[in-house]
N, C-alpha and C positions, 0 to 999 in steps of 0.2 A: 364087258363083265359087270354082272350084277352087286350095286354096292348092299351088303347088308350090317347087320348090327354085328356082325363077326367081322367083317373085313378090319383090318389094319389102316390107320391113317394119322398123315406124316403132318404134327403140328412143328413148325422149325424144323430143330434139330432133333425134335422126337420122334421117333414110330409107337406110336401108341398099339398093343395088341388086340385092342376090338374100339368098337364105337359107344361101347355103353358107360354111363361115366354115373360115377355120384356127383351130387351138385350139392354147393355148400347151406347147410342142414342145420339150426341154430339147435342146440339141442341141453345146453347149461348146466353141464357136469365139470368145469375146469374146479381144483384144488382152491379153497379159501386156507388165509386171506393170502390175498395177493394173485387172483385170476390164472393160475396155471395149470397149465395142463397136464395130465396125471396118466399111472397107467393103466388105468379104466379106459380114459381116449383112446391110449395107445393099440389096445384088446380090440373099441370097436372100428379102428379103423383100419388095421391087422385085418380085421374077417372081411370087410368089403373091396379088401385089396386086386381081387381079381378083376379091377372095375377096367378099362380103359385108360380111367384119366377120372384123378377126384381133385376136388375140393373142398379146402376146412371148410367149417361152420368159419362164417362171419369172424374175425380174428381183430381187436380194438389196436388200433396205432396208437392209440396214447389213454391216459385216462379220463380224457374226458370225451372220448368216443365210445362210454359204453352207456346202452340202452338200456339191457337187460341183467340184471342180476346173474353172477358164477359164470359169462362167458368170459371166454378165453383174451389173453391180449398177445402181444409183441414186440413190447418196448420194456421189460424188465430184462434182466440173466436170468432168472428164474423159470422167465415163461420161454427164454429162446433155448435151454437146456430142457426145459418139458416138451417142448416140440420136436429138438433135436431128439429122441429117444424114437418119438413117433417115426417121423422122416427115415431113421434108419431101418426100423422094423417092419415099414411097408414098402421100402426098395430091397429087404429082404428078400421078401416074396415077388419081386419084378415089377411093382408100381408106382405109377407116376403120381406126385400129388403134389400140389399148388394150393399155397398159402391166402385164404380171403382176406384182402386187407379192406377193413372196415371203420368208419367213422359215422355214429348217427345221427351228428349234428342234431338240431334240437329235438328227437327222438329221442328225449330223457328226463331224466327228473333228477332235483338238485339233492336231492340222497343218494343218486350214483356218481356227482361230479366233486371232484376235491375240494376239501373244505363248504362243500352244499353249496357252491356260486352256481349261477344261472347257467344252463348249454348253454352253446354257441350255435352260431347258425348267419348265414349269410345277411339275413335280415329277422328283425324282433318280434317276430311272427310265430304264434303259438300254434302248435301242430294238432289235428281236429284228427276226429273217427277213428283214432288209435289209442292204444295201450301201451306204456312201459311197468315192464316187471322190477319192483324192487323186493329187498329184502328187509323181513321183519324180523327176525330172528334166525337164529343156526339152522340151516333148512329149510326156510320158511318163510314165505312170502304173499304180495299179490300185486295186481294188475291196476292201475291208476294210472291218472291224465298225466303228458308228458306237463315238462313245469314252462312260461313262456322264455324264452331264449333271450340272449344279448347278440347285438350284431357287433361280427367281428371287423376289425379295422385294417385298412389295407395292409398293411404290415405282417397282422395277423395271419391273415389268411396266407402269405406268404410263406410264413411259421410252419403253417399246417400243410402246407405244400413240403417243405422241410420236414415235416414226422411224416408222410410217407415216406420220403428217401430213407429217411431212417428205418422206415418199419421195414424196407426193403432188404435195407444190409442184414438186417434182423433175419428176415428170411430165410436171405441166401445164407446166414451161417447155422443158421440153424438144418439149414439142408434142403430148403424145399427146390422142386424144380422148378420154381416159375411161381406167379403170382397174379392173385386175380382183383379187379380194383370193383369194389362194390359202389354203383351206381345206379341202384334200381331202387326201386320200395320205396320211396323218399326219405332216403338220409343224404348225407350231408353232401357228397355230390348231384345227385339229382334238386337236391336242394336249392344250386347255385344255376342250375341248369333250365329249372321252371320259371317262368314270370310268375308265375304261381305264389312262390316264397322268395323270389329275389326281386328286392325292390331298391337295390343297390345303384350309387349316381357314379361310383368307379369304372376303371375300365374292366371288372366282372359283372357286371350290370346295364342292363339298356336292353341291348341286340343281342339278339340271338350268339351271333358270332360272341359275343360279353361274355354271357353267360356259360358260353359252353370254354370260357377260357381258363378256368379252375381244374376242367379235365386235365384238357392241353398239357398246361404245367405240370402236371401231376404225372400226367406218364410220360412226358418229357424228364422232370425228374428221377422217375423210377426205371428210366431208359437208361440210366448211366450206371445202375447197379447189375440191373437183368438187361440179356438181349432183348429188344425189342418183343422179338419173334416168342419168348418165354414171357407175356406179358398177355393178360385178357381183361375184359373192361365186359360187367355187366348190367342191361336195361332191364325196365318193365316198364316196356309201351303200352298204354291200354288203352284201345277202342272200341266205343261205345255209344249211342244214341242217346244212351237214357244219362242224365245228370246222377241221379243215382251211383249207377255203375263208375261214373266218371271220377265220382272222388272216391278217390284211392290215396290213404294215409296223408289226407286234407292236400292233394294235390289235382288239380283240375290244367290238362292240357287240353287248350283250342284245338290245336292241329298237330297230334303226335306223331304223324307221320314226316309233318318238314324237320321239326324237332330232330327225332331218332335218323334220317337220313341224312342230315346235317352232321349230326355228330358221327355216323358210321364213313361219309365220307374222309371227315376228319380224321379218324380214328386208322384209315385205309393209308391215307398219306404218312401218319404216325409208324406204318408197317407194322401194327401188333400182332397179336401171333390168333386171337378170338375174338368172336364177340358171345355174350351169351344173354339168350333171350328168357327171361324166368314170363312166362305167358300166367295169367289169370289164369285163378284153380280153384276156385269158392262155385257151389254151386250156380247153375245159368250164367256162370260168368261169359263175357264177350269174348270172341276168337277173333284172333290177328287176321283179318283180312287176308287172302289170297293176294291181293294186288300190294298190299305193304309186303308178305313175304317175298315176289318176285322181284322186287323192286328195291329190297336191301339186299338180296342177292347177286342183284346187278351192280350195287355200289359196294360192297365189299368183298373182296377177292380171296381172304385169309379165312380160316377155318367159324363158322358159326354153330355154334350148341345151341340147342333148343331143349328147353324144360319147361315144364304145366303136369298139364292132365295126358300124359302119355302111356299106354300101355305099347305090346310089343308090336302089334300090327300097326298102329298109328305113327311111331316110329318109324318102324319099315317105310311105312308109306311118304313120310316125310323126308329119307334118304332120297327115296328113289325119285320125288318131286324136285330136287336139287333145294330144298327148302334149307335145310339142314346138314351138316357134315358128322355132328355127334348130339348123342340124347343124353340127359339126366333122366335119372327116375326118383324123385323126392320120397316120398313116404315106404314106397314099394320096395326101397333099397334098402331103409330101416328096419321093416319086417323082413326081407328076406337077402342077407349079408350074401351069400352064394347067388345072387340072380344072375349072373350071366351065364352059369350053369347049368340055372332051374328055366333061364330064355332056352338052352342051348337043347333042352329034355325033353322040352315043352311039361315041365312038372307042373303041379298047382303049387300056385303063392300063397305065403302067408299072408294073415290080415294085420295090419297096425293097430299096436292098443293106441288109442290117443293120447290116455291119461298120463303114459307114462311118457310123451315128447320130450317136456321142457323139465329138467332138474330132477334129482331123484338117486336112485341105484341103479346096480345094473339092470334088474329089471325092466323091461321094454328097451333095452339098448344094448345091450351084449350079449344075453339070455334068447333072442330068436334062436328057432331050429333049422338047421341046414337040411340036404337031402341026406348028407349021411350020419345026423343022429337026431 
């Protein structure tokens, strides 16, 4: 039987009703002050509930895990009763959705951390070729260099191993099904995971096996809240020739492929329930090698999502390669809240405003048109 983007597929103990998923989408419309999420959220994630299986936007475990101005968090009552509202109103409609737990370690600047102290970050290493969004006034903001970090101390990091557990309980009572640990883009666990920016003499630092020991614990920790199996962990391996290409949010990997297979081994023995691969999506970016996709498909055995530059044929294509078990559609899903219905028509898609991504009204966020008005 042919797998398509309609077929049904069993993550744990879910049947999810298609393959088509939102993927978690930073988008910075949570309720000021105090980062919560409101029911504007609740509206757009109500309309793309016919998805498969989503995830929030990027979701901060504590407050010193936010990067960007007006996203969301998970460690108030405030923000876990503005989430719970959500969670209800899209298992309303039959949908599965998983909480992103997020930290951007030094992806930030000391006007988003308490009291203006320095991020944190595995090591004192200022983050290059990126932007963090703060705020200047009511509404109103802009784009500047993250600030250089403090390294945290064994202890620390330990802590922060401890605010995910916590962000977890937060979760589950807030209602989500499941939760997804952000380790891609270079925050604060990809952070711990690069020699790149870990230049740590503990034992989270040195070897590989080191570094990749911050995961470990972390979904070790978040195993005793959620099943395993209700648990996903996402990368952004990038391969590339060009130096260029290679830094990506001032991280430069040797050999991403021992890296990423190393850790999906890991991650397999861990028994989590995904992995999700967020692929390079900036014009001419580099594609994942053929030989790295068959070759994480061989060392991990649990469900793998795949997101980038996919439309619905390339999708297809990637099911039926065994590359993939489920797709994201990033931008696409934005513009078009109903698309696994406008996949199902073959209707045409809307186009994304861009201007209106990050912060704002409903405008370019709740305001797209469906097929039927």
């Amino acid at each position: 039987m042919t797998t398509t983007l309609f077929s049904p597929l069993t993550l744990g103990s879910l049947t999810l009703r298609n393959r088509i998923a939102l993927p978690p989408l930073t988008r910075c419309r949570s309720s000021q002050p105090g980062n919560v999420p409101n029911e504007m959220m609740r509206d757009y994630y109500v309309q793309r509930a016919s998805a498969g299986f989503m995830v929030t936007e990027g979701t901060q475990i504590e407050p010193r895990g936010q990067g960007y101005a007006w996203t969301p968090g998970i460690h108030s009552a405030e923000q876990i009763a503005g989430w719970q509202t959500i969670t209800q109103a899209v298992k309303a409609q039959g949908g599965t959705i998983f909480c992103q737990l997020w930290h951007v370690g030094r992806v930030s600047h000391t006007a988003l951390q308490p009291d203006q102290q320095a991020p944190v970050a595995p090591s004192a290493l200022a983050a290059t070729n990126v932007r963090v969004f703060i705020e200047t006034g009511p509404g109103e903001g802009e784009l500047v260099a993250p600030s250089t970090p403090r390294a945290l101390t064994t202890q620390e990091v330990q802590q922060v191993v401890e605010y995910y557990r916590l962000a977890a309980i937060n979760a589950r009572q807030a209602g989500f099904d499941g939760i997804e640990l952000h380790a891609a883009n270079g925050y604060l666990i990809n952070q711990f995971i690069s020699a790149h920016t870990n230049h740590r003499t503990d034992q989270y630092g040195g070897s590989l096996t080191n570094r990749l020991r911050f995961l470990k614990e972390v979904v070790e920790a978040v195993s005793t809240v959620f099943d395993s199996e209700r648990i996903g962990v996402r990368f952004s391996p990038l391969f590339s020739t060009t130096e260029e290409d290679r830094v990506y949010l001032g991280i430069v990997e040797a050999d991403p492929a021992e890296i990423y297979l190393a850790a999906a081994k890991m991650l397999n023995e861990l028994n989590i329930g995904y992995l999700s691969i967020a692929e390079a999506d900036w014009d001419n970016s580099p594609a994942l090698p053929e030989s790295f996709r068959d070759a994480l498909r061989a060392t991990f055995s649990a469900v793998i999502m795949l997101a980038g530059r996919y439309d619905q044929a390339k999708a297809e294509e990637a099911l039926t390669r065994g590359w993939g078990d489920l797709v994201g559609f990033g931008r696409t899903f934005i513009a078009n809240p109903d698309l696994p219905l406008r996949f199902a028509q073959q209707k045409a898609l809307n186009a994304v405003e861009l201007t209106s991504l990050y912060g704002g009204s409903a405008k370019g966020y709740t305001d797209y048109p469906t097929i039927d008005n």
